[in-house]
N, C-alpha and C positions, 0 to 999 in steps of 0.2 A: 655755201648755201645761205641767203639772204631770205628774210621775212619782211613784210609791214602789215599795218592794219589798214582796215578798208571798209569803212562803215562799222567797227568792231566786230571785223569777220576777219582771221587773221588766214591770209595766203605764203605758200609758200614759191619762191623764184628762185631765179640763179644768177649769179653777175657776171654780166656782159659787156667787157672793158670796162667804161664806167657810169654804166648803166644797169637797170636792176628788170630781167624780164621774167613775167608770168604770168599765166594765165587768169583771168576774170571773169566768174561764170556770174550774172546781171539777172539771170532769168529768177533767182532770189525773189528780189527788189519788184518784180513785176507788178502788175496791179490782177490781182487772185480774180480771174473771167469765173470760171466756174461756182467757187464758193458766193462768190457773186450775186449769180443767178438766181441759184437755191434759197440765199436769203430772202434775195428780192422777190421771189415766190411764195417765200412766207408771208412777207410782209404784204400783198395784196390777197391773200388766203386768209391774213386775219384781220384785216383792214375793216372788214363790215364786222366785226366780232365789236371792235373797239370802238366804235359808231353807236353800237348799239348798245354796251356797255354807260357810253356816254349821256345815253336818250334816256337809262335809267337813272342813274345819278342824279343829272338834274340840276334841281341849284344846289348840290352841297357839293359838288367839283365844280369849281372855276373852269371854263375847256383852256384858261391860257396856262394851271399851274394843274395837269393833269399828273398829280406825282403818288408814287405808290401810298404813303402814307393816308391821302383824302382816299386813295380807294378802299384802304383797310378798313377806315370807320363807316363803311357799306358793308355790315358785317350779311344782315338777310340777300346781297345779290352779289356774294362774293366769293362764289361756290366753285367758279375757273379763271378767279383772279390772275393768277400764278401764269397763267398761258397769257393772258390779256397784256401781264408787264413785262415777260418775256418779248411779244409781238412788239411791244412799243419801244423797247430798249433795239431792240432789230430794225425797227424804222430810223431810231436814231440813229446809228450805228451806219446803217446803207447809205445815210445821207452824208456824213463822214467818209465813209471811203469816198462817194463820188468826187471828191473835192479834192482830191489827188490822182497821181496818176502811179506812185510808187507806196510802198506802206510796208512797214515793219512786221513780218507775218509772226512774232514772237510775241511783239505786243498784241496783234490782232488774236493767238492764242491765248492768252494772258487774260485777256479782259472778257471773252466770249466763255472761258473757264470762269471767271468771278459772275457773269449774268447768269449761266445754267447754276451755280449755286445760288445766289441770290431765291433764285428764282424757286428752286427746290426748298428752300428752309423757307420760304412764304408760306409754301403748303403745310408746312409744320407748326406754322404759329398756332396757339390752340384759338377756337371758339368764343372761350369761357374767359380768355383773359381779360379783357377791357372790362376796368370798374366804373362806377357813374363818376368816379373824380380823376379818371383819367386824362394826363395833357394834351391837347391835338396842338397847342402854338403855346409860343414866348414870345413877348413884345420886345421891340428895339427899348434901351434903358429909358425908362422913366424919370431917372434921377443918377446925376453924373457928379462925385463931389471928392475933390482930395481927400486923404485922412487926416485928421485935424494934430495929428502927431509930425505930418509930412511926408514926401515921396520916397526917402529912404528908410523906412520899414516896411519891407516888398510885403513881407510873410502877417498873416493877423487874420482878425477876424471881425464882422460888426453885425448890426440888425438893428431888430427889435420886439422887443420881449413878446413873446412866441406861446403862453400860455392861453387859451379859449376863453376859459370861462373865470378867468383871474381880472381883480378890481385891479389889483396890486401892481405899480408900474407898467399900468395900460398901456401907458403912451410911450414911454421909453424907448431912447435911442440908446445904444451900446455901442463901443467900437473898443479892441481889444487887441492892442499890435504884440511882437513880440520882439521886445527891446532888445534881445542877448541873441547875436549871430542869428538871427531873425529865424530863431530854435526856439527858446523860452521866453516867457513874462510872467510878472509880476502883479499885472495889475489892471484894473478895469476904470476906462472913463464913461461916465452915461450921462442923458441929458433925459428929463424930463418933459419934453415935448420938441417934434419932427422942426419948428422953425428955431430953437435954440442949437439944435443939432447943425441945421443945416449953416447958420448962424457962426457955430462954435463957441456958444459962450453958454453961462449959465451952468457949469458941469461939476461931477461931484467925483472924484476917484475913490476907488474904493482898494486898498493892496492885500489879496488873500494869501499870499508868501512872504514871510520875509529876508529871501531872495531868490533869485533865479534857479537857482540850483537845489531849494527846499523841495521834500517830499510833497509840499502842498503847490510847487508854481507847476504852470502850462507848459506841456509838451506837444509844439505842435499846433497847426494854422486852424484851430477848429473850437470853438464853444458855441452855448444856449445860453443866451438869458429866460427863462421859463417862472413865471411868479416872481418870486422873490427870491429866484436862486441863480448863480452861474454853474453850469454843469460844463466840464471840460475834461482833458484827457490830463490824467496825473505824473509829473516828472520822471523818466525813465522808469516806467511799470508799464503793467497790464491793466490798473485801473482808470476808473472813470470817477472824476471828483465831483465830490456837490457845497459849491460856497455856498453859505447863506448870508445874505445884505445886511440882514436885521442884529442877528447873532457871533459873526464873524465864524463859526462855526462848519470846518470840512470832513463834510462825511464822504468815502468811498466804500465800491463795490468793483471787486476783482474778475473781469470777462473771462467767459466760459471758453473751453477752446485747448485743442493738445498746440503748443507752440502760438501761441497766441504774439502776434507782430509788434515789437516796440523798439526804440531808439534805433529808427531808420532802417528796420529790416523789410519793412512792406510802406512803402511809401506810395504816393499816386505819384505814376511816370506819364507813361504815354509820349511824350515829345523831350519836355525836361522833371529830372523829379523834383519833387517840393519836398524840401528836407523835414524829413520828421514828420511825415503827417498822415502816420500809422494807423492813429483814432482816430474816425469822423465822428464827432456827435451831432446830432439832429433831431430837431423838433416838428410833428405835423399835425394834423386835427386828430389822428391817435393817440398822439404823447410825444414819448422823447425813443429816441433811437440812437445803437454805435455801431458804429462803420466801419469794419477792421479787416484783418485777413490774419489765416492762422498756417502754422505749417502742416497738420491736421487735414487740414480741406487744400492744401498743395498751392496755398499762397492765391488762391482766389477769398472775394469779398464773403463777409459771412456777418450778418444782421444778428444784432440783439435789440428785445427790446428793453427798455428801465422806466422803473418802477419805483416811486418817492413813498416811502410808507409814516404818513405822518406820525402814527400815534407811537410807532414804535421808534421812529425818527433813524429809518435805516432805509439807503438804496439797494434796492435789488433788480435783479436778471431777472425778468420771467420767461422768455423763451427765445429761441435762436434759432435763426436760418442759414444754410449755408447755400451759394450760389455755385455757378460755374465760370464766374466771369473773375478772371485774374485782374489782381486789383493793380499791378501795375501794369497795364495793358487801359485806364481808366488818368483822367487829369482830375476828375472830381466828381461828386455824389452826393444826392441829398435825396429825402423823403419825402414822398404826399399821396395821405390817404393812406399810406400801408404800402404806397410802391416803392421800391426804391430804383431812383434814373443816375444811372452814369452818362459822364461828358467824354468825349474826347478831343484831342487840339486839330484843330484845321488849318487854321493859319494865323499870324499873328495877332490878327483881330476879330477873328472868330472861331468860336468854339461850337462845338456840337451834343447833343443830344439824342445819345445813341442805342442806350441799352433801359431795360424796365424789367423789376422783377415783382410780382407781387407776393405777396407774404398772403394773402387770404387764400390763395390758388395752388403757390408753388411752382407757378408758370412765368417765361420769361420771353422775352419780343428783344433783340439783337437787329432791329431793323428799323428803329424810329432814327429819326433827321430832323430833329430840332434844333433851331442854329440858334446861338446865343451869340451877339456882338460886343467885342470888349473893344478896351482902347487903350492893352497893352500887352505883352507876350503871356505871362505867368499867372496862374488863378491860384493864389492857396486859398481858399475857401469858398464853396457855395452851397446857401442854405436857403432853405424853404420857408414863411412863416405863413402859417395858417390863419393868422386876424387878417390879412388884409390880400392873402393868397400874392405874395411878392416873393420874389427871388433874389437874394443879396448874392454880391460877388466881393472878395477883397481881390482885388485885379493890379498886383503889383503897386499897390501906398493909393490907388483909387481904387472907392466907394462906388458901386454899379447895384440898382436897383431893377429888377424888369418884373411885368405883371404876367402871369400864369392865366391861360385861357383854356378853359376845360369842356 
């Protein structure tokens, strides 16, 4: 008794001299008449639904990019949304099968399972989520520039200083690789104004460890420049460091949290991990924020925020969030406004934006699609700055800036 495969349907036959015979049941493979029908019954049953969906809209839906996300921010006429993207995913879908004559009825289960959920957690996004600095787009990069260290330090991090209402290193550009198994560093370059940056000249190092391996150097593809401070994630711990430029001076604060993630225990995966890059820190028109996952909350993302208390000259915690959104199921995260947006990989030169939590609410949206274009496989870092509402990427040894549209 002989077998083969057959579309990866495996049949069984018998050998016949030297020949292999069995039977082939094809009606499989068929093009599905009935399921057919029904859909396409749907599809002109809600055809005037989506028309007139459309007539209210208006100008704030394009009709050529009629996509769930522009229908969400129709929040007063979006009360049977959920049916309307249902109908239109069915429209596209009819028009797809028509275009064959055979069709994978597994995939066709598969994907009409992900539209009826889809479509079900739409109705569950709350109301009350969206803040007035909520993202609806991300610009293609504004600004494309090597790291001025070079291509081979994939992992790092840059900007620019990220404080509001700070004189102090206004204008400052940062870029922060991490020179050791592109794990740790040591040290920070900045430039004092956007064309020496872009330039590469004119810059001033600063070294907060005195080495790789010091309680005081970076662990991990992630800092702030904030006033006159670098805030980063501190050498195989749970803490978050704070350099000071002026003073040379590191103070830390130990994150809240039962098993709180470090030296590569909760990394951002999603496609590939990014080693060690357990702590996010980040900066937005609230302040400063970290980005981490604990074993506590079962290895999903869990938000604190920090706190610089000058007089006492100590950083603290003041309060913490925990998510549902498993932090290595995420390639990268950053804050604006109090929300925090996960990415995840799409393809090698573009990334997505996928996930939104907000911290005023406690509410989260798992259904935004904001595409970010890079122009190379790996993101170890992306941050938010609040002075000029831009988006940095360290995108494998390139510098990727894009503008935030809200």
């Amino acid at each position: 008794m002989i077998y083969f495969i057959y579309f990866l349907h495996r049949l069984w036959g018998r050998k016949n001299n030297d020949s292999c015979v069995c039977a082939v049941n094809s009606s499989m493979w068929s093009f599905p008449v009935v399921k057919y029908e029904a859909v396409h019954q749907q599809v002109l049953s809600c055809e005037g639904s989506l028309n007139n969906l459309q007539e209210q809209v208006g100008t704030k839906v394009n009709q050529h990019h009629f996509t769930l996300w522009s229908l969400i921010q129709t929040r007063n006429i979006t009360e049977n949304i959920c049916t309307y993207v249902l109908c239109l995913y069915a429209m596209l879908y009819v028009d797809r099968m028509t275009t064959s004559d055979t069709i994978n009825m597994k995939t066709v289960k598969d994907k009409l399972r992900y539209l009826k959920n889809s479509a079900e957690y739409c109705k569950s996004i709350p109301k009350d989520f969206k803040g007035k600095c909520l993202m609806t787009n991300i610009s293609d990069p504004v600004m494309t520039k090597v790291s001025p260290y070079g291509k081979s330090y994939i992992s790092g991090s840059w900007g620019k200083q990220a404080q509001m209402d700070s004189l102090a290193q206004m204008s400052s550009y940062w870029v922060l690789p991490l020179l050791s198994g592109h794990i740790w560093g040591n040290s920070l370059r900045m430039y004092q104004t956007y064309e020496d940056f872009m330039a590469s000249v004119n810059n001033k190092d600063y070294t907060f460890a005195p080495s790789y391996t010091h309680a005081d150097a970076i662990e991990g593809p992630s800092a702030v420049l904030y006033g006159e401070a670098l805030y980063y994630h501190c050498y195989r711990s749970a803490d978050v460091c704070r350099y000071d430029l002026n003073t040379n001076i590191v103070k830390r604060v130990t994150l809240p949290g039962i098993g709180v993630g470090f030296n590569n225990k909760f990394p951002y995966c999603y496609y590939e991990c990014r080693a060690n890059s357990d702590v996010d820190i980040e900066a937005d028109e609230t302040g400063l924020w970290a980005i981490y996952a604990t074993v506590g909350n079962h290895g999903n993302l869990v938000v604190s925020r920090l706190v610089w208390d000058s007089e006492g000259e100590e950083l603290n915690v003041t309060q913490t969030w925990a998510t549902r959104l498993f932090k290595k199921a995420a390639t990268n995260a950053f804050m604006v406004c109090g929300v925090l947006y996960a990415t995840r990989y799409v393809d090698e030169y573009r990334e997505e934006v996928f996930y939104a939590f907000d911290t005023a609410t406690g509410k989260e949206d798992n259904s935004l699609a904001l595409p970010l274009e890079k122009v190379a496989k790996g993101v170890a870092s992306l941050s938010y700055n609040p002075t000029n509402r831009q988006i940095f990427m360290y995108n494998d040894g390139y510098l990727l800036a894009y503008q935030a549209h809200f």
